[in-house]
Structures are given as C-alpha cells and as structure tokens.
N, C-alpha and C positions, 0 to 999 in steps of 0.2 A: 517144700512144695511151693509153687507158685502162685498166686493169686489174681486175680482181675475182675474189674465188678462190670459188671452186664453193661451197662451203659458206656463204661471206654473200649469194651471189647467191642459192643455195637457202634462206637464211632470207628473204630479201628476198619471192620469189616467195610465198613461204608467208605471209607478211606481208599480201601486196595480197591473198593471198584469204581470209585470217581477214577483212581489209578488208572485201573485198568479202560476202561473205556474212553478218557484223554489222551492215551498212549497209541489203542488203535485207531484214532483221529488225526493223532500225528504223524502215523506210520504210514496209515495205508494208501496215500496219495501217491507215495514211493517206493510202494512194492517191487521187487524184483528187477527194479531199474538199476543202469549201468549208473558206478560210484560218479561218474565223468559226469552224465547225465547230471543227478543229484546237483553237485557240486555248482553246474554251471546253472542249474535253473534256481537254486533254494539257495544256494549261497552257505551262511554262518546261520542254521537254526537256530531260533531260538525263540517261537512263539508256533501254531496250529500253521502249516505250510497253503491251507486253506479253509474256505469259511465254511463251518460247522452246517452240515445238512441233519437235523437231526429224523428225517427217515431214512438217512443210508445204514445198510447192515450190513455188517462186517461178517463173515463167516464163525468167526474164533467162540463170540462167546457162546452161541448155538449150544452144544453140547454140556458147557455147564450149566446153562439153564434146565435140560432134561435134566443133567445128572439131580438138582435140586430136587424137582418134579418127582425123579425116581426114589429120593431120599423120602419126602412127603409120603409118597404113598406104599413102597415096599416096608419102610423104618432103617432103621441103621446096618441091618443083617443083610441089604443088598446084594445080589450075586452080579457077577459080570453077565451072565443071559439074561437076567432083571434089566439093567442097563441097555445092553444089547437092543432087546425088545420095543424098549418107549424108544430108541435111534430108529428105528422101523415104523415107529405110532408116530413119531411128534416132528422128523426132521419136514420139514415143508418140502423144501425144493432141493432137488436131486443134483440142479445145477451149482447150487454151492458147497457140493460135496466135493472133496480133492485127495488125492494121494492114497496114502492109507486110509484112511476115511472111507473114499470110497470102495477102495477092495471090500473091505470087512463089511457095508454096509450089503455088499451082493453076494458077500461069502455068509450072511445070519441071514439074508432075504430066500437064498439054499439050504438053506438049516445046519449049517456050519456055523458054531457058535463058539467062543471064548475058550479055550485061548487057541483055538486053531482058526479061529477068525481074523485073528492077527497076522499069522505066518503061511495059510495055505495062499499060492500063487498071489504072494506080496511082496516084491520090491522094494517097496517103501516102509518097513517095517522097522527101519529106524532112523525116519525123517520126524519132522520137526512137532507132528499133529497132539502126541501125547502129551510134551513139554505145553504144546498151547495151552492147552485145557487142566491143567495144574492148577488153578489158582485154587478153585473150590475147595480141594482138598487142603492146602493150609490153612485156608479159612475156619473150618467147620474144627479144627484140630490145634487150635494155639499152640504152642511149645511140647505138643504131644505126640513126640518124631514116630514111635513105631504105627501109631496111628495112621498120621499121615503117610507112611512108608506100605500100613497094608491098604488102603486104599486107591496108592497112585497103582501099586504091584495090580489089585481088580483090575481098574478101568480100564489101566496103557492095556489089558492083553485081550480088551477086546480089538484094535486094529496094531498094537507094537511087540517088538519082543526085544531082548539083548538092551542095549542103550537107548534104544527108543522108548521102553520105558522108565529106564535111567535118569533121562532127561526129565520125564514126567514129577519123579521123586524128587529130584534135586530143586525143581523149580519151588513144588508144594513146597516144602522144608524150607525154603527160604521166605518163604511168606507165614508159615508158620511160626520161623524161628523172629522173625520182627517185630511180631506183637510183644515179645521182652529185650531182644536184641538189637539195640542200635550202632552196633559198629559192623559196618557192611564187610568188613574182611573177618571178622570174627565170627560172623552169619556163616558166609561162606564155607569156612574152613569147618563147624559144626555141621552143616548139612551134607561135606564130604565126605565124611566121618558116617555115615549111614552108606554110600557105596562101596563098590569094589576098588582095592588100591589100584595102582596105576598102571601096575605089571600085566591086573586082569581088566581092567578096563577103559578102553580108546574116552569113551567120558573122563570119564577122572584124569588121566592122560593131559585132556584137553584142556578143561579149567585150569590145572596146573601150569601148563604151558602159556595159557594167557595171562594168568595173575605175573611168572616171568619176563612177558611182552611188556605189560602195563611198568614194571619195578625197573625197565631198563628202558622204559621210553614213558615217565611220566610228566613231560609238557607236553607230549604229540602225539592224539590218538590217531590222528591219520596215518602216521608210520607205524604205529602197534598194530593198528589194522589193515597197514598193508601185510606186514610179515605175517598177520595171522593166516590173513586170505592166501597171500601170492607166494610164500613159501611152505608154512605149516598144515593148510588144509590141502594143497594142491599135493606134497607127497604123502599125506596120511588117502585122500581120495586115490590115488594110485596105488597104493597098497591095498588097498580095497577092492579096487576093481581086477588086480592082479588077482587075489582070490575068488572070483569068479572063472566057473570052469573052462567061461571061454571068453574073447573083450567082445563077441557082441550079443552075450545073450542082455535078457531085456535090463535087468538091472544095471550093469554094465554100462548101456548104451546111455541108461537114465543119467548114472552120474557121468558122464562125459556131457552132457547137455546141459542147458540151461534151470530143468528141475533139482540140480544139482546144489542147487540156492536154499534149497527149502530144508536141505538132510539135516539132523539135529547139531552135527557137529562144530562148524561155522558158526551157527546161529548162537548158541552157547558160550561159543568164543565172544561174539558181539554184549551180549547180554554181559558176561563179565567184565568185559573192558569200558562198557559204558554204565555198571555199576560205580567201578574203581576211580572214573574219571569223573563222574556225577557228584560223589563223593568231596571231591574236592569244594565245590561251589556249597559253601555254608547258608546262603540265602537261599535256596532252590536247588535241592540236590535233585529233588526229581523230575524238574522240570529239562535241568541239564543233564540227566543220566538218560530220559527218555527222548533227547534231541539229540546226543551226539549217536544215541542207537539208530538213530532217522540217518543222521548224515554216513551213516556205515554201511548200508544199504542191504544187501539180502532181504530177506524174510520181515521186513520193517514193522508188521502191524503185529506180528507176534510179539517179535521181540520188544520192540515200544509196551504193546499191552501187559506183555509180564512183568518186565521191569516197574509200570504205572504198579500192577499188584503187590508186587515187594515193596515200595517205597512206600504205599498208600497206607498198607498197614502196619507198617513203621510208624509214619506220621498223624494215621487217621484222617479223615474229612474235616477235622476244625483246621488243622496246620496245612494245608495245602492252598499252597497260593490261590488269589480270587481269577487270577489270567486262565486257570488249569479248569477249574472249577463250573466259574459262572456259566462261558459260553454251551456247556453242557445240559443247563436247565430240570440240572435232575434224572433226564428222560436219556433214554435208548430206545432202537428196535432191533428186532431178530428175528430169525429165521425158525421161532418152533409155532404150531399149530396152536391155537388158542391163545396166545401168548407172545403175542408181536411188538408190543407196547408195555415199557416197561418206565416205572420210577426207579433211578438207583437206588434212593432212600430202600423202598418196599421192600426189593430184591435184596438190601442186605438184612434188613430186619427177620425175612424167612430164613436167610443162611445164618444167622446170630441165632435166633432161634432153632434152630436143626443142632448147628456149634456147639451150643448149651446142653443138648440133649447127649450129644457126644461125649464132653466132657463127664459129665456128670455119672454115665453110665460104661467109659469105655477107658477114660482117662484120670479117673478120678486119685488116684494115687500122685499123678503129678502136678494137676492144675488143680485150683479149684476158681466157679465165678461165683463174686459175689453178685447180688441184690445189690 
C-alpha cells in the first residue's frame, strides 16, 4: 500500500494547478497558429510568450471547476446527468463553449443526456475536450488507477465516446500516477497499461508511435514533430475521414479544415514528445516540457495546461520554479457563475479535501493519507 500525508498530497495538488494554469498562460497566446507563425514571432520559448493578465480566462479549466462544485454537492456517487446538469446551471457564457462541448451542452439543454450526449449529432466526439479537463480526476485519486479510470469513463461521455474519452483516462492516470511516479517514461507506460492495446486503439496506436519519434530523434523536437504532424497524423486523419460514408459529410469536412487541430490525436502526440523532451532539462523539466509543447503548436493551451498538471504534481508547488509561479499571484479567473475569482492555494485545498475523501472511502485498499 501506498502512503502520503495530507499536507504533501496537498502541496502536490496545488502544484498540478500552479501547473496547470502556467501552461495555459503559455499556451494560449499561440493557439491554433501556423508552426511558421510561432517560430517567427516567439522564437526559442522559454519564459510566459506574454505579460500575465490575471482577468483573462481560458476556457479549459471551466469545467473542472463545476466538476469540483458537483463533487461538493452530489458526494462521490456522482452520475454523468449530475454533472451534466451544473454544465447547464453554472457555465456562464455560451460563447466559450466549443466543439463537443458545445454539442452535448444543446443535446442535455433537449433532455438528451449521457452518454448519448456525447454521440447524438457529434462530430467531435473524439477531439481534444475530454483530454482537457482530465486533470481533476488524477487529482482527487492519487495512484488509485481504476478510480481514476471510472471517473474519466463518467465525465468524457457526457460530450466524448471511443478515444475521446481515452484521452480523458490517459491524461488523469498520468497525473495520478506522479504523485508517486517520477520517471515520466515509467508514468507513461503504466497509465497505457489501463487502455486498449494498439491493435484496438488509434490512442494507444499514437503515444506508441511518438515515444518511437522522440527514441529516433532525441536532440530535435522539431523533426519529431514534424513527422508526427506531417506524416503520422496526416495519414492516420485520412484513414479516418475515408471511413466516413461520404468526404463531405460534416465530420469529414471538419477534419479536412483547420478544426482538425483540436482532434485528440495530434495533440497527445505533442503532449508526449514535450514530456520526453522536457525530461531531459534536470533544472526545469517543466518549464521546458510546457515551452517546447508551446513551440509545437496545435491545441497550445490544452496541451501546455495538461502537461503544467502532470508535472505540477510530480513536483508539487514548493519545487516549482519562482519564474512559473510568482507572475501567477496565486489567483485565476473563470468562466463558472458564482465563482469567477479564484486562489489556486483555496481551489486545491477543496480538491485535497474531496481527494481525501476519495481515498479514504473508494481507494483505501491501495493508498492510504496520512495526518
């Protein structure tokens, strides 16, 4: 059995979300911009690409703020139409809804609820949205995989299905497995070990095929990620689209276009190869695992933010550099009702406390926290 006492789990916690809100800070300036772009304006990242607004709000963490909300007040027996529901009560603005997100948000507003909220007239059901919002659930679940495994399977199917919640699980489990795991290829390779092998699934598929990329080009992520992007995702996305009945119904059309940036499968590939590479820098792994995810471009503010969660609670909030840190002040804001202004301290000390209760009553064969 495992062990950890309330107070390192609660710096750990507070860690993945200094993580994670330094990551969308870094990312989101370079969202969905051309690599060209990036390269020529930002150059060699390797500090915030611009100056900290702390009332800007990023979309991502939205949802685990409810999902918290929902933990508080349904208890741990949560159901995905529990969850559903506060996404109806608490999102603010409709404007920062996207993709699958918003399907599902108009398909529970119809009384279509989980898990056909996911899949009824949804194209995007296995883009990037589930994978976002992952972090909570490792959080709440230290090294307690099947846990974290039934909670990403809820959430992803209120708007994902197939890989799309795939992604969801793989991200948690990696933030899970860090609060004891610090070798990020051993992480890995444990939290793959809960998916389908590679035969059944294009996820698994993919991480494999990038840890590959990285092992045959580890001085140059730019070439690992070009061959991810400009050979590996470009015919696995055609094989995809070829399985659609026809190339211009809607899904189709999507991945041929520009939203084609956001599908989970790319973005996974980035997130693993600027783990791998991140890895390498012993002063600042995560400051270098969440810049060279910036300089890769796709999906930037996700992927940055997830990456900031794994690392965060690997290293927790005392080991995280002051550059990562300070310009943050603690604070965020967001997009839920009541609940716009946040301390990260506060916000991790609710999910250490929810965590706790987790353990204690779901996990308890494998972890235990102490006092």
């Amino acid at each position: 059995m495992k062990e950890i006492r309330f107070k390192y789990y609660y710096n750990k916690v507070f860690g993945s979300w200094i993580g994670r809100v330094a990551g969308d800070f870094v990312g989101a300036p370079l969202e969905l911009r051309p690599i060209k772009t990036i390269q020529r304006r930002y150059g060699e990242i390797n500090d915030y690409p611009k100056k900290i607004d702390l009332n800007y709000v990023n979309d991502d963490e939205m949802y685990e703020i409810i999902a918290l909300i929902a933990l508080e007040k349904y208890g741990l027996d949560l159901t995905a139409k529990d969850l559903a529901i506060e996404w109806v009560n608490l999102l603010k603005y409709d404007k920062a809804v996207f993709t699958a997100e918003k399907v599902a948000l108009n398909n529970i507003r119809s009384n279509i609820f989980p898990p056909k909220s996911g899949i009824h007239n949804n194209p995007y059901f296995d883009f990037i949205g589930a994978q976002m919002r992952a972090d909570i659930w490792g959080q709440i679940a230290p090294g307690c995989s099947d846990i974290v495994k039934y909670y990403c399977v809820m959430d992803g199917s209120i708007s994902h299905a197939g890989i799309g919640i795939e992604g969801e699980i793989f991200v948690a489990l990696l933030i899970s497995n860090a609060f004891f795991e610090n070798d990020i290829r051993k992480n890995i390779d444990q939290a793959l070990s809960f998916l389908p092998n590679e035969n059944e699934s294009l996820y698994t598929k993919t991480v494999k095929e990038t840890i590959s990329l990285y092992e045959q080009n580890t001085d140059d992520f730019r070439k690992a990620r070009e061959l991810l992007i400009n050979e590996y995702w470009r015919k696995i996305k055609e094989e995809i689209i070829n399985n659609e009945p026809t190339s211009e119904t809607e899904r189709a059309l999507i991945l041929k276009g520009r939203e084609s940036k956001v599908h989970v499968l790319p973005n996974i590939g980035i997130i693993i190869l600027s783990l791998l590479y991140g890895a390498q820098d012993k002063i600042d792994p995560i400051g270098r695992s969440i810049c060279v995810a910036a300089m890769m471009g796709y999906d930037t503010d996700c992927n940055c933010g997830n990456i900031g969660a794994i690392l965060g609670a690997r290293l927790g909030a005392d080991n995280i550099p002051s550059k990562w840190k300070d310009p943050l002040q603690n604070t965020f804001s967001t997009y839920v009702k009541g609940h716009e202004k946040w301390k990260i301290s506060e916000l991790s000390r609710r999910i250490a406390n929810i965590g706790k209760k987790v353990v204690e009553l779901k996990g308890k064969n494998e972890v235990k926290i102490l006092k």
